[in-house]
N, C-alpha and C positions, 0 to 999 in steps of 0.2 A: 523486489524480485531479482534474484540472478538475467544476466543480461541473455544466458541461455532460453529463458522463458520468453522471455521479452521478442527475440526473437523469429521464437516458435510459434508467436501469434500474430507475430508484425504484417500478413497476408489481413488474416482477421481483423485486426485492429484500425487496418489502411481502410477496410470494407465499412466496418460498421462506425467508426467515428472520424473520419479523412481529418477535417479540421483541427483535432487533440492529436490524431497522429503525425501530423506533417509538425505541429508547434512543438512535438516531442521531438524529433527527428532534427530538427534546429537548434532545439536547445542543447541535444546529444553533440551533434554538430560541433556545435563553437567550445566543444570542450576536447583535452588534451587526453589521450589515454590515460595516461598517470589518475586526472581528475573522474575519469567513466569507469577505472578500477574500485576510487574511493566512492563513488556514489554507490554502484554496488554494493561494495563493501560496507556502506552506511545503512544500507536496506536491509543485509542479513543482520545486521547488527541490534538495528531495531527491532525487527522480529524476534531476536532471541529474547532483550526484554520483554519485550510483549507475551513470549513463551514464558517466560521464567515468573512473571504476575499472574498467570492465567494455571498455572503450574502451581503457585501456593493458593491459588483461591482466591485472590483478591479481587475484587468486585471491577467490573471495567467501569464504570462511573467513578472511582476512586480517585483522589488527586491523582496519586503512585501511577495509576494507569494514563490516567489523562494526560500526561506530562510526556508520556513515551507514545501516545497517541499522536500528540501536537510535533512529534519528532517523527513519525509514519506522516503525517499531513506533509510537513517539510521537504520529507524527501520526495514523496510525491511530485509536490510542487516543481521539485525540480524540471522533470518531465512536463508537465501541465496543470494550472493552476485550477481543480475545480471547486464549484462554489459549495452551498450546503446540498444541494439535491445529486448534483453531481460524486461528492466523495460519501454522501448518504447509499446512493446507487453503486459503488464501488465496492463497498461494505457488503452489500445483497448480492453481489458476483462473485465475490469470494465465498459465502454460503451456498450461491445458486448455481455455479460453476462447478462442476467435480475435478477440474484443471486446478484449478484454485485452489480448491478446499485440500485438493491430495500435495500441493507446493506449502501450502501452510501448517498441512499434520507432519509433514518433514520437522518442523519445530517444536510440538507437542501436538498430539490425537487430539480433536475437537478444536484445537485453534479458531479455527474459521469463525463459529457463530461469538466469541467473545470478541475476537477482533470488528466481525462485525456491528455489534451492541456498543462497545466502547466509542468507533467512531460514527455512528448513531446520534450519542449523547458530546463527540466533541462538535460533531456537524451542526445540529441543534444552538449548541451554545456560543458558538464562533465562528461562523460562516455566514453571509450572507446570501 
């Protein structure tokens, strides 16, 4: 997510999840602007793959996706490390959100429920 989104919900975010926002907010923290530009910049970048798989049709179980999924996991993590129910549940707020799903149709229309399905099936297989 652009650090503009971020935030636009950081009121929300403090509300509903203190404990992941304050570890987010630390980790932002100890980083150098230079570093909170690239991270950023690491986020749009992954979404663009993520548009550009979901743009030829390629299945979100697919290695191809999977691999740019475990690259969304990552960055995430940076932020806050969650586990399988937790970045399961993150996947369902980008679907269930219209905040979300309309930050994700920026990269390609319908976005949202592949990205969600994709990490689905990485949360499943690699998360505890």
């Amino acid at each position: 997510m652009a650090s503009e989104i971020v935030n636009e919900y950081a009121d929300e975010a403090a509300e509903r999840w203190p404990d992941k926002f304050a570890e987010s907010n630390r980790n932002l923290a100890s980083m150098t602007d230079a570093e909170k530009r690239d991270l950023f910049a690491l986020g749009q970048n992954v979404a663009t793959e993520i548009a550009a798989l979901f743009t030829a049709k390629v299945a979100a179980d697919s290695a191809e996706t999977q691999l740019q999924i475990a690259r969304h996991y990552g960055w995430l993590s940076t932020f806050w490390k969650p586990n399988r129910e937790a970045y399961a549940a993150m996947g369902q707020m980008y679907v269930g959100d219209p905040r979300f799903t309309a930050y994700y149709n920026k990269f390609a229309v319908g976005l949202a429920p592949y990205l969600c399905a994709a990490m689905l099936v990485y949360a499943e297989a690699n998360l505890e």
